[in-house]
N, C-alpha and C positions, 0 to 999 in steps of 0.2 A: 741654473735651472732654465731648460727653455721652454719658451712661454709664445705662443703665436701671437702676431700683433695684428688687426684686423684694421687695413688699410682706412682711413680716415676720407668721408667725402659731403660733407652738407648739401642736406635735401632740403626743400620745401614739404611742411606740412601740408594739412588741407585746408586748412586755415590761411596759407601762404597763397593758394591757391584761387580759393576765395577772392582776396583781396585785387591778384590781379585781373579775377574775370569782371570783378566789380566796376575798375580804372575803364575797359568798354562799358559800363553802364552810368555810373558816374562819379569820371574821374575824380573833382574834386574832396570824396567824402572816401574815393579810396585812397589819397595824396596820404590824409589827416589818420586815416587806420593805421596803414602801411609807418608813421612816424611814431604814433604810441605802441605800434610793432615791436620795434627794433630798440626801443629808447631804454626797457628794463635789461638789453641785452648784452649790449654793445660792449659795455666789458667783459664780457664772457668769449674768449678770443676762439672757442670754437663757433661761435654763432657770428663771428665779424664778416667773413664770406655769405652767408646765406643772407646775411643784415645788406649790406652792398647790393647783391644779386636781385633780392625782391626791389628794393629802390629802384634799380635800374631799369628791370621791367614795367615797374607800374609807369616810372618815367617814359619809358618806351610806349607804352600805351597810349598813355596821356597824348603825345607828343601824334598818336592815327588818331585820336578822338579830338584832336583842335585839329587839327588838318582837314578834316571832314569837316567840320566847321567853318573853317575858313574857306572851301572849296564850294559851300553851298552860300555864303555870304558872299565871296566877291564877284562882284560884277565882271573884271574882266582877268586875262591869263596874269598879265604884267602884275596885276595888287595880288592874286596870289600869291605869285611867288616870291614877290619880296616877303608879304606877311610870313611863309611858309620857311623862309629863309629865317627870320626871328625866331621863327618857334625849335627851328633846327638847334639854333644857336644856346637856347636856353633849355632844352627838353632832351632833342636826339644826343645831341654832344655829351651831357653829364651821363646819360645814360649807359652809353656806347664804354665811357671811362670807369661808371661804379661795375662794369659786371667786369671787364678786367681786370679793374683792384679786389674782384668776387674772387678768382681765380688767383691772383696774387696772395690775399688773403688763405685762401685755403691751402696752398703749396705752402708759404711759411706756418702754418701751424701743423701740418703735414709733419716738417723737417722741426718743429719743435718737441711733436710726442717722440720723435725717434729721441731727443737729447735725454725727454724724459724716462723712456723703456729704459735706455743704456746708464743713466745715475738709480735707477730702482732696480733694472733685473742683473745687470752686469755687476756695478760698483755696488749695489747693496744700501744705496742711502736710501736712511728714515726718516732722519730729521726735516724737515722742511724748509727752516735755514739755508742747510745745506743743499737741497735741493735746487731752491732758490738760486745758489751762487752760482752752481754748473748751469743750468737752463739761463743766466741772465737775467731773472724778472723777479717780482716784489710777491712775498711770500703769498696773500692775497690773491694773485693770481695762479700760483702756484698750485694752490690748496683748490679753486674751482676745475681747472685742468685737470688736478690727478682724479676730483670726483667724479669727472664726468670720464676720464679711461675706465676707471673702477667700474662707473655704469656701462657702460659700452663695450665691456668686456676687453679693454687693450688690456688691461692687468690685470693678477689673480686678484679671487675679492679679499676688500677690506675695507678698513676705515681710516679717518684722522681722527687723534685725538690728542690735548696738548701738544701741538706742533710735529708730531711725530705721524710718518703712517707707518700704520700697524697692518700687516699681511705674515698671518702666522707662517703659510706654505713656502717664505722666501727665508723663513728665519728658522735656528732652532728652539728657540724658547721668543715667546709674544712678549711684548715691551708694554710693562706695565703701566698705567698712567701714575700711579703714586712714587713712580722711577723715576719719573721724567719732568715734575714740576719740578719750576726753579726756587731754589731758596732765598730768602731774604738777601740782598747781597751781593747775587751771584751776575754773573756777568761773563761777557762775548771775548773770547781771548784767542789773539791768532796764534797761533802754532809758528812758534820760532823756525822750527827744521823744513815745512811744508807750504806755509802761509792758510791752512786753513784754519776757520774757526771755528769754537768748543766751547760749550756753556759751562763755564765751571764756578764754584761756589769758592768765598771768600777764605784764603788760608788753605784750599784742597789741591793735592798734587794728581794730576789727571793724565794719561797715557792717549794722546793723542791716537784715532780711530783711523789713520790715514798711513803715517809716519811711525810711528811708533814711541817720539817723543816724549820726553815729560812736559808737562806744562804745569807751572804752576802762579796762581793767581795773584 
């Protein structure tokens, strides 16, 4: 099935915006926003770019709002510029670094929905687990990524539920959730023939979804 995947690019809200026109009025109450900003988000790895990004700027501001400061305090050229030099040091420098780790961030989560498009539209994986082990990352994060393509329309709609995502338009019949719970017992078994793993119940011989294998537990 093809499916358009609608390129990936973190924007600033208005809210974002706010806070750096604020950093010109006063920086220090917009230092303190800008951190209980990003703090609820930061694992949410499509928000780690725009988290970086607004930091940098408010830093960036900060860093013309002590410099006016310091140009209107010192007496002479020489004590500004050393002062001016510090503030470089501690202000423009981190700044100048979080919006390139903005862009860093965002190219790697960019090249991570492409993993995910290709194990859900191409390979057809549901389970989350399994999702998990192709993309590299902890099911956890797995599960806020696909909600947020789902919302943002990279994938057909759908939902998770017991570890599985459910998009009836990729499948021919929808994965029931009284399917998919694990029984007493049961447990993670790697597949002899392929190396992948398969939730299977105790004493159940299971045809691995990959290989074709039997497995049994």
């Amino acid at each position: 099935m093809s499916f358009p995947i609608k390129p990936f690019k973190s924007q600033f809200s208005k809210f974002d915006y706010f806070i750096i026109g604020l950093t010109y009025v006063f920086f220090p109450l917009a230092l303190i926003i800008a951190a209980f900003r990003i703090l609820p988000t930061q694992q949410h790895h499509s928000y780690r770019g725009r988290n970086a990004r607004l930091i940098g700027w408010v830093l960036f501001g900060t860093y013309i709002m002590t410099s006016l400061i310091i140009l209107l305090a010192s007496e002479t050229s020489e004590e500004f510029l050393d002062d001016n030099l510090a503030m470089a040091l501690c202000l423009l420098v981190p700044a100048m670094l979080l919006l390139v780790a903005a862009d860093l961030a965002d190219k790697k989560f960019r090249k991570l929905l492409r993993i995910y498009a290709e194990a859900v539209l191409q390979r057809r994986l549901i389970y989350i687990d399994h999702i998990a082990i192709a993309a590299n990352q902890t099911p956890s994060h797995v599960i806020r990524d696909l909600n947020f393509m789902i919302k943002e329309r990279m994938l057909p709609y759908g939902k998770i539920e017991n570890g599985v995502l459910m998009i009836t338009s990729l499948h021919r019949a929808s994965v029931k959730p009284a399917e998919i719970q694990q029984d007493i017992g049961s447990k993670s078994v790697e597949c002899p023939g392929c190396g992948a793993r398969t939730v299977i119940s105790h004493q159940e011989e299971k045809e691995c979804e990959y290989c074709g294998t039997i497995i049994v537990a």
